[in-house]
C-alpha positions, 0 to 999 in steps of 0.5 A: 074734189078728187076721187078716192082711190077706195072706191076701186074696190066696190067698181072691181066687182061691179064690171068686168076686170080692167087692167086700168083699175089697178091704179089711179086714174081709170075715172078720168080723175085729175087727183086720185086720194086715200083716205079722202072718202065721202065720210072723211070731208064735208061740202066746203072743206078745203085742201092744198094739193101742192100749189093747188087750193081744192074745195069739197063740193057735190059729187060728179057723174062719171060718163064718157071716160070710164065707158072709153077706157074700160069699155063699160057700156053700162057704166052710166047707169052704174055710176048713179047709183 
């Protein structure tokens, strides 16, 4: 699923500021959503994004692109918990 834009808010002050949270895509996302939140869907829902069919599953650990594009060398540890 894709990552819901309104988690850039609690990330804009847990590191340092970035002009990539600004907008959609500093995570390395392919979809960015409002509205999609954890407490919105439910494993096994599904989504049509255009011609695209996406269903909820388990989150994903973010590692290699936030600590590139933001410079977060502490992002692994951040993002678990």
């Amino acid at each position: 699923m894709p990552d819901p834009f309104e988690h850039y808010a609690y990330w804009k002050t847990e590191i340092e500021p970035h002009e990539n949270l600004a907008r959609p895509g500093a995570f390395g996302e392919n979809l960015s959503t409002v509205g999609l939140t954890e407490d919105a869907i439910s494993i096994g829902d599904v989504f049509e994004f255009g011609s695209t069919i996406n269903e909820g599953s388990q989150g994903r650990q973010l590692f290699w692109k936030p600590t590139s594009v933001l410079a977060e060398p502490t992002w692994p540890g951040q993002s678990t918990r």
